[in-house]
N, C-alpha and C positions, 0 to 999 in steps of 0.2 A: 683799555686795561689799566687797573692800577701802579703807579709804582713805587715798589717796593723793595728793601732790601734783605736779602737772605745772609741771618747770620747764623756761623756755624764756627767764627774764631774768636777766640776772649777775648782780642783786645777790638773787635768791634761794637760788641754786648756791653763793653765798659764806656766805650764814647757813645752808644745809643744810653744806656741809665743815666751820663752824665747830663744828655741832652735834653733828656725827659724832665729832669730834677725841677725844670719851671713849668711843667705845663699844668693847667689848671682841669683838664681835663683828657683821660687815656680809656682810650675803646679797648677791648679786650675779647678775646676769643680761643680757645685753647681745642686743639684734635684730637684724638684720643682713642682708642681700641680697647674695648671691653664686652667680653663673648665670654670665656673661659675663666677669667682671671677674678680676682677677688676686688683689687686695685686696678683702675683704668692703665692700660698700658699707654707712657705719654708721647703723644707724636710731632706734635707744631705748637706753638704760643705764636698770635698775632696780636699788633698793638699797635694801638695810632696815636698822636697827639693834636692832629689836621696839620701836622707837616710833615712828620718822619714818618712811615708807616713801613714797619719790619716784622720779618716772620723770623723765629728766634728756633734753631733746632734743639730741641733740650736730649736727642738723643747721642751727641759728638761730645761729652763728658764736658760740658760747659759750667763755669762755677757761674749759678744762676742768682745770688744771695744778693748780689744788686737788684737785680729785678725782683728780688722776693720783698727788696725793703719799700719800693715804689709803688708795692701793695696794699701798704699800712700806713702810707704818707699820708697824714689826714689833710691836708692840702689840697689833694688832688684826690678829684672826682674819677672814680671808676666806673664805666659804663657795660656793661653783658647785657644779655639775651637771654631769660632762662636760664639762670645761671647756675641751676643746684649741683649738675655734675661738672662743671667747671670748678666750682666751689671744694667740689671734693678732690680734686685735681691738687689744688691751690694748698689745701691740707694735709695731704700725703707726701705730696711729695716736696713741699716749701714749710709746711707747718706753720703755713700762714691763710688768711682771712682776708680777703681786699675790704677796706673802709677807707672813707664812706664807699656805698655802694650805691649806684643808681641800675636797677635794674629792669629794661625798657618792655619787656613782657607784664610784670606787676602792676609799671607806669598805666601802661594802655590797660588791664582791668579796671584801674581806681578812676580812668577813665572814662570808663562805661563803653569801650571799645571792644571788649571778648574777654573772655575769663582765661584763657589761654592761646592769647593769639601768636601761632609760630612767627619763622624769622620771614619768610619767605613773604607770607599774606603782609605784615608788619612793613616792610619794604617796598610791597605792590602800593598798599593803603597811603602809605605818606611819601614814597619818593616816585610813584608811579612807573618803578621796575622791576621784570619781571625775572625773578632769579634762575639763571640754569640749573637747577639741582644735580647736571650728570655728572656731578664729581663726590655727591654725598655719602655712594658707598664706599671711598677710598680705604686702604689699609694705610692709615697714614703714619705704622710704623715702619714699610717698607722703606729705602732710598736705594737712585732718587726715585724724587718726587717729580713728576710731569711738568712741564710750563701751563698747564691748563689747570691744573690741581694747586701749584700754586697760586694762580689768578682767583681761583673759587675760594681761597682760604682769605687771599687780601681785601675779596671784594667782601666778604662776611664784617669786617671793622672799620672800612671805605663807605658801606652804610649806613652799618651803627655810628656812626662818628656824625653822618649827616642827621640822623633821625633824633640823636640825642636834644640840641636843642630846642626842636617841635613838643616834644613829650616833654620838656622841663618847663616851656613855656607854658603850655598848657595846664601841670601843674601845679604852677606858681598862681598863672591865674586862678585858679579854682579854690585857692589855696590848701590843699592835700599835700603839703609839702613832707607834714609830719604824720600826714596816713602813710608817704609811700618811707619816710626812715625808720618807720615800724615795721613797714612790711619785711624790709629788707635786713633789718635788724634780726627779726625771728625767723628768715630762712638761712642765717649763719648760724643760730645759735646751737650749739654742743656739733660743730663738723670738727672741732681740733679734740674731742674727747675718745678714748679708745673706746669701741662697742664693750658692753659690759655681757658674756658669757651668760652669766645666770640670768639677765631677761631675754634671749633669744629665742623660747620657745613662745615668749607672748606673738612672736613677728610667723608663726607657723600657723600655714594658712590650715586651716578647720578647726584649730587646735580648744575652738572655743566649744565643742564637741563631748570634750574628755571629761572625765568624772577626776575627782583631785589627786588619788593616787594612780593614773595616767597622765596626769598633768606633770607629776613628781617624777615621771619617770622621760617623760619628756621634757622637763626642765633637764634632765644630764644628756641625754641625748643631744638635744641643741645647742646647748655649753659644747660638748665634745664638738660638735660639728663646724660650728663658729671657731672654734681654735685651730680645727684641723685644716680650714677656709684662708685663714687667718696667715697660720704657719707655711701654707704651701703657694699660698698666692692663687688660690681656687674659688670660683664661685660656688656659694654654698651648695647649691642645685647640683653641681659637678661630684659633689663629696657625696650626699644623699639628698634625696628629693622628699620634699614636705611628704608627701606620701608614705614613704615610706619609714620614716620618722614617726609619722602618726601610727600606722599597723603596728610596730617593734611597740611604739607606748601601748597599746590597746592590747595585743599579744603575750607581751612581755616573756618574752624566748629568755632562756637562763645558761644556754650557750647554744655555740655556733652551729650545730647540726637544726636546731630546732628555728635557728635564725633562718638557715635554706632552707628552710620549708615553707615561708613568706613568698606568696606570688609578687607580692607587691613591690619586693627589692628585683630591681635589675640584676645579671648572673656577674657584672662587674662588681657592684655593692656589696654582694655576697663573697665574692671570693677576696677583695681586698680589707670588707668592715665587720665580716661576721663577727669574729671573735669581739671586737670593738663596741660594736653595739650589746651583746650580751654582756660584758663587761658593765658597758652604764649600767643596764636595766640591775646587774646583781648590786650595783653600788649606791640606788637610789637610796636617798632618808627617806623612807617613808613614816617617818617621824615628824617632817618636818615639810608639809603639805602646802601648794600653793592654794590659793583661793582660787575659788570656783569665778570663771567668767561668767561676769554682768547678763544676764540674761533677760531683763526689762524687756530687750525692745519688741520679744513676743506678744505685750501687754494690748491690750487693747486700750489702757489709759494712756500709754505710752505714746500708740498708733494716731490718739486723737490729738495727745498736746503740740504730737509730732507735726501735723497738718495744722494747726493753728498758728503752731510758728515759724513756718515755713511762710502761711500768705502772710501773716505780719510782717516777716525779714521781706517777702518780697515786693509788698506795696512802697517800704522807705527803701530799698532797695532802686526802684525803679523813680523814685522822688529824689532821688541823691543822682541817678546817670553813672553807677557803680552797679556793677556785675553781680548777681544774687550767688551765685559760687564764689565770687572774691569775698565778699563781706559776710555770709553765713552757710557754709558748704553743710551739707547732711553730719558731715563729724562733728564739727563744730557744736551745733542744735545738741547731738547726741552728749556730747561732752557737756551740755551744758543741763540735760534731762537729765544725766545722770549723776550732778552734782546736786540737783534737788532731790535726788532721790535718795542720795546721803542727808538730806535735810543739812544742804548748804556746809557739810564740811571738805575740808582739805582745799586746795589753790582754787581759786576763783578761776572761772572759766570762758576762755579768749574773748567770746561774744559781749564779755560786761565791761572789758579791760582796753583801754586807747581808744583807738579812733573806732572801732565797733561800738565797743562800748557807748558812745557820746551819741549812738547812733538807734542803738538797740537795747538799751536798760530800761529807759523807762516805761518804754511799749512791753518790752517781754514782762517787767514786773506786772506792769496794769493788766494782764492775760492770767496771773494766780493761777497758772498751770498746776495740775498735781499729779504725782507718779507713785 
């Protein structure tokens, strides 16, 4: 079993930041509960430096603002696992970013290891142990917290800590040093920006569906919904369900009685948003229309350049020992069909730009795809 210290008094948190202040490298791992909530509810912060390794309880009203600034020390190397809801952790509730970041799930793509290889297999792979998982469904904002619950939280940065040097070696040799501070670059970028209201109906699943004054009416609906998400600390699914978001825009009820007449809202949704929802739908501009989504990819020119550069990405893909999902996922390709199909306006797209870029410009040019 690892050992570690559990802190849950200020002036312990204040000699553990002090002690960290030199270390050139801190393992990280954060626990966290999110079912209901909008915002992860936060339960444990684990950190190592390969000598102190402490579990930090951020629920006993600790001033954490030490340890928020040991995030941004550019000094010191931070190490995670998959770290996007850590990430959002780290922004919500510190209004910080850890940098640099080395992130050991990316590492091992760029290494032609898995496009997504969890903690567990990750662990098996390079330390050759096999992790208990029975502590993974924890509520770990209950206390206390078990002797065994804690062991499974210490040993999660007790291996990241070990694995970290194998993946940096590896790295360095390969030289992708500056494939993986891209990667990790553009998986922090916009986590400390508030979600913006008015593009949330683009993130509703069908929504690509609607005709543009359905779209306009589903742009308020989703605004409203994301605020009401927002303000109560609710997942948005909790508030309304895409489903039913989508009917109200397609239906467009102009009040509440005609709202309950929607099968597709649950008798919760109805009796607390009826009024709510017919409110958006009367207050849409329908003046002032969103664009119809991108529809190409029905194309059948679409269909072929899509398969062309797909075996392209994945022949250098396979010549490099880098994961054809890490270096040209299907969105990516898409994002990048559909910039020529702007006839190359507006931001250049991921696949031409960095380390893809230096990888996949000249082949996708030499293919004179058209859409």
């Amino acid at each position: 079993m690892p050992d570690y210290q559990y802190i849950a008094e200020q002036g312990e948190l204040d000699r553990l930041v002090d002690a960290y202040q030199t270390a050139e490298v801190l393992s990280l791992d954060t626990e966290f509960v999110r079912q209901r909530t909008y915002h992860a509810e936060f339960g444990l912060i684990q950190i190592y430096d390969g000598e102190q390794l402490a579990l930090i309880d951020p629920r006993v009203g600790l001033d954490l603002s030490g340890f928020w600034a040991l995030l941004t020390d550019p000094t010191i190397v931070k190490v995670l696992h998959s770290c996007s809801e850590d990430l959002d952790v780290f922004a919500h509730y510190g209004k910080v970013i850890p940098a640099p970041l080395f992130d050991t799930q990316i590492a091992s793509a760029l290494l032609g290891d898995g496009p997504a290889l969890g903690y567990a297999k990750l662990v098996e792979e390079q330390l050759g142990i096999s992790i208990d998982k029975g502590e993974s469904r924890t509520d770990w904002t209950r206390r206390p917290l078990s002797q065994a619950q804690l062991n499974y939280a210490a040993n999660d940065v007790l291996y990241l800590h070990q694995i970290y040097p194998k993946l940096a070696k590896r790295i360095n040799d390969s030289e992708r040093e500056q494939w993986l501070t891209q990667e990790c670059q553009r998986l922090c970028e916009g986590r400390l920006l508030t979600p913006n209201p008015e593009q949330a109906y683009l993130r509703v699943k069908g929504a690509g569906k609607l005709s543009r004054p359905e779209l306009a009416v589903l742009r308020e609906l989703a605004s409203w919904r994301l605020n009401q998400a927002m303000s109560r600390n609710l997942a948005v699914g909790f508030v309304v369900k895409d489903a039913g978001l989508l009917d109200v825009a397609m239906r467009m009820p102009k009040n509440a009685p005609q709202v309950n007449q929607l099968s597709s809202l649950t008798d919760h949704e109805k009796r607390r948003h009826a009024k709510a929802l017919a409110q958006c739908v009367v207050a849409t501009d329908f003046d002032d229309l969103p664009p119809q989504f991108e529809q190409i990819a029905l194309s059948n020119a679409y269909k072929q350049a899509l398969k062309r550069l797909k075996s392209t990405a994945l022949t250098i893909a396979e010549s490099h020992q880098v994961a054809i999902e890490t270096l040209a996922p299907k969105r990516l390709l898409h994002e990048y069909l559909l910039w020529l199909h702007h006839k190359k306006e507006g931001k250049q797209p991921l696949v031409l730009n960095g380390w893809r870029g230096s990888l996949l410009t000249s082949s996708f040019e030499s293919l004179a795809v058209q859409i």
